[in-house]
C-alpha positions in Angstrom: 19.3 -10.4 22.0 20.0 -8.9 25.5 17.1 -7.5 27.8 16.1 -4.4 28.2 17.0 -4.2 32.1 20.4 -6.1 30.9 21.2 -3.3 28.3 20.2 -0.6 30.7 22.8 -2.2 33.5 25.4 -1.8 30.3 24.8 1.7 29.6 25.0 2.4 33.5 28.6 0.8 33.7 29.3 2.5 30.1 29.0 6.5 31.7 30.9 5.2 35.0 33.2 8.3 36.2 36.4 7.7 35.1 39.5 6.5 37.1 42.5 8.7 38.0 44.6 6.9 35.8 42.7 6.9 32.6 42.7 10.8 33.2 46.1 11.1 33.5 46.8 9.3 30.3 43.7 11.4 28.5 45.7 14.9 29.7 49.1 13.6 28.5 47.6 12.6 25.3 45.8 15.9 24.7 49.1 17.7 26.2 51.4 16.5 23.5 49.0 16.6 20.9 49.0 20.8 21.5 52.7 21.0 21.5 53.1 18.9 18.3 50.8 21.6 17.1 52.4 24.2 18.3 55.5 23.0 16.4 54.0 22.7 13.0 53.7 25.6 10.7 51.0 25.5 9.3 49.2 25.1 12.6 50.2 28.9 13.3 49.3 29.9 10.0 45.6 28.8 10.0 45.4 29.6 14.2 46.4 32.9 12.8 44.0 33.1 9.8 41.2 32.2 12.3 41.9 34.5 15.0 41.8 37.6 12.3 38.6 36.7 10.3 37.0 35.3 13.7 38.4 37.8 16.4 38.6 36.0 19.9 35.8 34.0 19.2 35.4 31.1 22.1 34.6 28.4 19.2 37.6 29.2 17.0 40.4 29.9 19.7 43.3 27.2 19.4 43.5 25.1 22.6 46.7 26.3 24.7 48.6 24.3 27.4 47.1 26.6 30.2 43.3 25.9 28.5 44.2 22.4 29.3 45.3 23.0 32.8 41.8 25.0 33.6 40.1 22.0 32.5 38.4 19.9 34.8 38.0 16.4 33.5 35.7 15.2 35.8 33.1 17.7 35.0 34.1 17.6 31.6 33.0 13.6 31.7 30.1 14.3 33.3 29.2 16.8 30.7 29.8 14.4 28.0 27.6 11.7 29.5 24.6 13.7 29.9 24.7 14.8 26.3 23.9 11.0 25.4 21.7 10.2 28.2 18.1 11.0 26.9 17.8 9.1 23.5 14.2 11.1 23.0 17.1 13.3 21.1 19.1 11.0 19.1 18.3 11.3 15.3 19.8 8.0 14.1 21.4 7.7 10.3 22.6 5.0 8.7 23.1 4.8 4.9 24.4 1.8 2.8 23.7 -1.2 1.5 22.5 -2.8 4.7 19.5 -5.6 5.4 16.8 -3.9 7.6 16.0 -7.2 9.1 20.1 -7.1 10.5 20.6 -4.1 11.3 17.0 -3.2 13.3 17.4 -5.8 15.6 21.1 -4.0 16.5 20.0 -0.7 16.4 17.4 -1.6 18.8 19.9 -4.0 20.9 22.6 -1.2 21.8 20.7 2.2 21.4 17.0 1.6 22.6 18.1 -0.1 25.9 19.3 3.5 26.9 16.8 4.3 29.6 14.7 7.4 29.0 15.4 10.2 31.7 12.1 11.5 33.4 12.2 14.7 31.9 14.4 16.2 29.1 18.0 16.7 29.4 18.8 18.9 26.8 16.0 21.2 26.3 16.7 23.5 23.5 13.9 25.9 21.1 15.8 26.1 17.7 14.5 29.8 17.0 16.2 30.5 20.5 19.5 29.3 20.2 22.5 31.6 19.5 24.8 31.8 16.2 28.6 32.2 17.0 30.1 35.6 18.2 32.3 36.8 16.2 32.5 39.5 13.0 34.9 39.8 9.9 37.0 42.7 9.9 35.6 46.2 8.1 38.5 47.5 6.8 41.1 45.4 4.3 44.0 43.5 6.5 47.2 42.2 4.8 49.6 39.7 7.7 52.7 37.8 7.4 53.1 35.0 9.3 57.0 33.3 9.5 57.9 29.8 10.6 61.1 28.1 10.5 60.4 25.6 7.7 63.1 22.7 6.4 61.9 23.8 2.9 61.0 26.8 2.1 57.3 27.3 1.0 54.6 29.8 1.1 50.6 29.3 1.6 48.2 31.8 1.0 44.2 32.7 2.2 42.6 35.2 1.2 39.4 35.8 2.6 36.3 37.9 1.9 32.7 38.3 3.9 29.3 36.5 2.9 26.1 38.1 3.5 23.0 36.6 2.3 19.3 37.5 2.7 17.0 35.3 4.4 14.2 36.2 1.7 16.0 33.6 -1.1 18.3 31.6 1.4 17.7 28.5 -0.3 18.5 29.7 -3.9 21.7 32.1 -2.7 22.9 29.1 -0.8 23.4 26.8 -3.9 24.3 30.0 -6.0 27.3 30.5 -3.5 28.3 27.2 -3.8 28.2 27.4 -7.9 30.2 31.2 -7.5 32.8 29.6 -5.3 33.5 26.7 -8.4 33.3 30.0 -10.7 36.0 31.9 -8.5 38.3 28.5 -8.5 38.2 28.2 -12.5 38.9 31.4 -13.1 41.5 32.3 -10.5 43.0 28.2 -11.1 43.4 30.0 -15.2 45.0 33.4 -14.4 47.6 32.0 -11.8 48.6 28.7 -13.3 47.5 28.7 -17.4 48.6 32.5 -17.4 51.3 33.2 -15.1 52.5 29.5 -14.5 52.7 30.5 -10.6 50.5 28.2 -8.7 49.5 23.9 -9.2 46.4 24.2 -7.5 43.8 26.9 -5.9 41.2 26.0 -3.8 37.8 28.3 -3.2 35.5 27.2 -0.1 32.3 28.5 1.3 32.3 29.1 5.3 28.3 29.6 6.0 28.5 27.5 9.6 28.1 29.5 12.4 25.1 30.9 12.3 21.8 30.3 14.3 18.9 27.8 12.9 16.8 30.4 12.8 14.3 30.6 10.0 13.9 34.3 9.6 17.6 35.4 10.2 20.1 36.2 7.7 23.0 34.2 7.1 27.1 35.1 7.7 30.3 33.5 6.2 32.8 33.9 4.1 34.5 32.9 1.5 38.1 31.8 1.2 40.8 31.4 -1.8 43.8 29.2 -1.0 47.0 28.6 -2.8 50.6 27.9 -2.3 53.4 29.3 -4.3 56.9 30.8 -4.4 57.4 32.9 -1.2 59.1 35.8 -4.0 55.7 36.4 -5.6 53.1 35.5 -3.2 52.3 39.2 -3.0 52.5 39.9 -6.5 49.7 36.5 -7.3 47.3 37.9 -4.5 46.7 41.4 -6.5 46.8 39.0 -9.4 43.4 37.0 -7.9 42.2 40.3 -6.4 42.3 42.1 -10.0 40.6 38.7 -11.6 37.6 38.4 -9.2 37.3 42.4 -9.7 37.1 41.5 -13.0 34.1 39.1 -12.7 32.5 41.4 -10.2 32.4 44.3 -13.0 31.7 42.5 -16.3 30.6 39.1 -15.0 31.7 35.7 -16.6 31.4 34.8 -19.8 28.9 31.9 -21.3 31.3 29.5 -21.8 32.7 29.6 -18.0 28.8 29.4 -17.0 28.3 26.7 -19.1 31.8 24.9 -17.6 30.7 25.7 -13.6 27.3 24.1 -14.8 28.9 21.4 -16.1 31.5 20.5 -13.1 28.8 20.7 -10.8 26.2 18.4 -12.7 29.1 15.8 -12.4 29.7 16.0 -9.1 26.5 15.6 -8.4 25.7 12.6 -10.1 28.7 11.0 -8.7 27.7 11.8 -5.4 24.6 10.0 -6.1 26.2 6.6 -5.9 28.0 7.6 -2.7 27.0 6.9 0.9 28.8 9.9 2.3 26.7 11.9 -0.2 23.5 10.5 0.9 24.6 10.5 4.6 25.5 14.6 4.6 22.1 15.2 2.1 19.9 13.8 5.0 21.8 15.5 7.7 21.6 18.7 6.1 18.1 18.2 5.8 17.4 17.5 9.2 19.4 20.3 10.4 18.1 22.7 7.8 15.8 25.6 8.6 13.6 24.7 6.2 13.2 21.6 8.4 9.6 21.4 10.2 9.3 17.6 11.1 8.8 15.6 7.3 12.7 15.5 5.8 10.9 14.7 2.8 9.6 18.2 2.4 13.0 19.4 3.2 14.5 17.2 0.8 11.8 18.7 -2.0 12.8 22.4 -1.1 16.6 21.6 -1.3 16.2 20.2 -4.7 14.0 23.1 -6.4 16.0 25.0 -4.9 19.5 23.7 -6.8 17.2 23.3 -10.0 15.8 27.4 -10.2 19.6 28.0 -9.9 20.7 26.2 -12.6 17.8 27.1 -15.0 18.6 30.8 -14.2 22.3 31.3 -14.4 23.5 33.3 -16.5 26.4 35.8 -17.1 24.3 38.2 -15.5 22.3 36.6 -12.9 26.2 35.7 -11.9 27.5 39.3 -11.9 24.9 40.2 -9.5 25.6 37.3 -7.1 29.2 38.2 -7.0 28.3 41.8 -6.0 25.6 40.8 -3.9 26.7 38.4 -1.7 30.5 39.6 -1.6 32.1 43.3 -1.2 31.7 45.1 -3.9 34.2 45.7 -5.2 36.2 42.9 -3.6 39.2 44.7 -2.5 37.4 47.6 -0.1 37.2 44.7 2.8 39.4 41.6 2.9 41.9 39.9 4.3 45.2 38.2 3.5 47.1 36.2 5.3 50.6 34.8 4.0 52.6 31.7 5.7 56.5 32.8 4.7 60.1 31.0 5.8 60.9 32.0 8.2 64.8 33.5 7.4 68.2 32.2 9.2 69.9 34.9 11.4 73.6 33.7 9.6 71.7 34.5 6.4 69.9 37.7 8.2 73.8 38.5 8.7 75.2 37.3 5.2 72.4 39.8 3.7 73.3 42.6 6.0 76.9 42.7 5.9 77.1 43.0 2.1 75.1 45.2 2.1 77.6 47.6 4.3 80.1 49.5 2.0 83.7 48.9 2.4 85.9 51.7 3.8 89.3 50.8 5.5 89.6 53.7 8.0 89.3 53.0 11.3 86.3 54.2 12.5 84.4 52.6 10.1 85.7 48.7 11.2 84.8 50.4 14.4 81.3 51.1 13.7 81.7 47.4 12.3 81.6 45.6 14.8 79.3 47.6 16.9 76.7 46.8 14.6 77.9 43.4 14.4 77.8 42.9 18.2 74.1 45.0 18.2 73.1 41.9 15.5 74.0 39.3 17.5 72.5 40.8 21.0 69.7 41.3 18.8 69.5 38.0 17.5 70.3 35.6 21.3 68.7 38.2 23.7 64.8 36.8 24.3 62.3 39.3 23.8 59.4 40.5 25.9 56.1 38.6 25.2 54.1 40.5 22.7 50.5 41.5 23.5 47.6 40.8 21.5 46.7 43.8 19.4 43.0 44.5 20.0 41.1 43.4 17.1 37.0 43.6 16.6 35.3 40.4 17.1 34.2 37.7 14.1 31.6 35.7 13.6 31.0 32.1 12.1 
């Protein structure tokens, strides 16, 4: 095993300021990765989906060519290295199927000859820290976003505010999670088993961006996602709208309790013999605000927590979560936002010019071409940069 005073010379030439070169190459990288963005569709779509439910928000803001050419990757380095110079701050995990007397000797080899600064680097109270800026719009906010796409298809989100009360965090937190599987079914039934629309929805929880606080309340959202035929992707979002309506008025039924209790009692057990399930359970826990030094206490809490749910849910006790915790009713604040094809201008032209009557004289084929030459101009004549429309601020 190395020394200590050898491992500490390692770390020294590990945090080295970087060369001119290797920045050069970093910037590049990071340069073409943004345009390759900027080129894909989807990109647009979700930097889109983000900038409406999060406003201008610093943490959910794509990265732009010009961010890039603000940055100063020198400082940034520096920045970098300092977050991993005072190991009094690590928290170490490792989960698997690993031999104490191996991996110790390791752990200890490459992470305790980090020499300890004199005083704390990063210095941080937990109840003082900030959550993210930003708030989900008040009113209900309908978008179409259009890309040029080599085959047309159409993805939907459809998002709604989460608000839930710091008094039964822990419970409301896992009954969330078991109203977002209930959401999926039942939407997953109306728009594919009913209407034979969709192959797949998708319903996920956003509850990330607030402050490890133990006495505030908690902000997120929750978001449906499907893709389907660009003709009817309006039509299948009143479809979900009416359906979680629906639930919100006269609840779920037993059977869909019993199914959501089911699919989640599966994937639980199955996460049980996996080490990312193990590895996210003890971050959480460490991370949690429930979390006050012993991770087995937080583990304790977490777990009676998921069990009072379960024992409790009912068709009722899920009514009231769905009114609780989202707008009630559903479709007084939302928001929707729809990736479409974006249309050729020959078929833009096709479309219009049959639509035109046909009259011989000649002031109509007059009028003709005018418009025809007003398409066209239309069509090849760049226009002015569009300014952002003012929007209020989201949070995380």
């Amino acid at each position: 095993m190395l020394s200590r005073e050898s491992d500490s010379s390692a770390f020294k030439n590990l945090i080295q300021e970087p060369g001119e070169e290797d920045v050069k190459i970093v910037m590049q990288m990071a340069e073409e990765s943004v345009h390759a963005q900027e080129r894909d569709p989807y990109t647009a779509f979700s930097n889109r989906v983000r900038e409406i439910n999060y406003g201008n928000s610093y943490f959910f803001r794509p990265i732009k060519i010009g961010d890039l050419q603000k940055v100063d990757p020198f400082r940034a380095c520096e920045y970098f290295n300092n977050c991993f110079k005072d190991p009094s701050t690590f928290t170490v995990v490792i989960v698997g199927n690993i031999d104490p007397s191996i991996a110790c000797p390791l752990i200890l080899q490459y992470l305790g000859g980090i020499p300890r600064p004199p005083k704390p680097i990063l210095n941080f109270e937990r109840d003082e820290l900030k959550g993210l800026p930003f708030t989900f719009p008040s009113t209900v906010i309908r978008e179409v976003v259009r890309s040029p796409m080599v085959e047309a298809q159409c993805s939907v989100q459809l998002c709604f505010p989460v608000q839930l009360k710091n008094e039964n965090m822990m419970e409301d937190v896992h009954l969330i999670g078991l109203m977002s599987k209930l959401l999926e079914t039942k939407i997953l039934q109306v728009l594919r088993f009913k209407h034979g629309q969709i192959y797949s929805a998708g319903v996920s929880v956003f509850l990330g961006g607030n402050k490890p606080s133990r006495v505030d309340n908690i902000r997120g959202d929750i978001s449906v996602n499907f893709s389907c035929d660009p003709e009817i992707s309006s039509t299948l979002v009143s479809l979900a709208l009416d359906e979680i309506v629906r639930l919100q008025e006269e609840g779920p039924s037993e059977d869909d309790i019993s199914t959501i209790l089911e699919v989640e009692q599966r994937a639980y057990e199955n996460g049980l013999q996996e080490n990312y399930y193990w590895l996210e359970r003890i971050l959480r826990s460490y991370q949690s605000r429930i979390y006050s030094g012993d991770i087995g206490a937080s583990f304790k809490i977490q777990d009676e927590g998921r069990t009072r749910v379960r024992s409790t849910l009912t068709p009722l006790t899920a009514q009231s979560a769905l009114q609780r915790a989202m707008p009630f009713p559903c479709k007084k604040q939302y928001t929707v936002v729809i990736l479409m094809p974006q249309s050729s201008s020959f078929k833009k032209l096709k479309s219009f010019i049959c639509s035109i009557p046909i009259h011989c004289s000649k002031d109509s084929k007059v009028r003709f071409f005018v418009i025809f030459f007003l398409f066209f101009s239309n069509i090849y004549t760049p226009s002015p940069p569009q300014r952002k429309s003012s929007r209020a601020k989201l949070e995380l």
